[in-house]
C-alpha positions, 0 to 999 in steps of 0.5 A, spaced: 517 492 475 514 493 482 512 488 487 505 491 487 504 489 480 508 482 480 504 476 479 510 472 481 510 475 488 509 472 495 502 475 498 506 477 504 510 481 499 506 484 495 502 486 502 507 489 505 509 493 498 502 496 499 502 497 506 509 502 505 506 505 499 501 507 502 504 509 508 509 514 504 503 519 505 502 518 512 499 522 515 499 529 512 498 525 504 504 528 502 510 524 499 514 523 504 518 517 500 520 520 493 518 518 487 512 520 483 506 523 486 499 518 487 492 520 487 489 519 492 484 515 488 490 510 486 492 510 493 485 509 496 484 502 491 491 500 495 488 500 501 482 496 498 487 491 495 490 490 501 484 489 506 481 485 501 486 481 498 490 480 504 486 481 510 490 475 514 497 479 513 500 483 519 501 489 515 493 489 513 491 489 520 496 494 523 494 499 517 487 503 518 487 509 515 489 511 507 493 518 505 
C-alpha cells in the first residue's frame, strides 16, 4: 500500500507523498522517478488533494504547479 492511499497515514505524511509524486514529473511531465507512467489527469487530482486537503502543509504551499 502506498501512502497516498493509506488512511492510517499522518497528514504530513500522505502530503509530502503528494508533494514528491508529483514532483516526479517535474518540469518536463516526464517520469523522472522510475515506476509506472501516471496520467497527467491522475497527477492533476494529486495536485488538487494536496491543496485542498492539506493546505496548511509545507509541501502545498512550496508546490505551485502540476506536471
Amino acid at each position: 500500500m502506498t501512502v497516498i492511499a493509506d488512511a492510517q497515514a499522518s497528514p504530513n505524511d500522505r502530503a509530502y507523498a503528494l508533494y514528491r509524486s508529483i514532483n516526479c514529473y517535474a518540469p518536463g511531465g516526464s517520469n523522472e522517478c522510475g515506476g509506472k507512467d501516471v496520467p497527467k489527469n491522475v497527477r492533476k487530482r494529486w495536485f488538487d488533494t494536496l491543496k485542498t486537503a492539506y493546505p496548511g502543509t509545507p509541501w502545498a504551499r512550496k508546490l505551485r504547479y502540476y506536471w
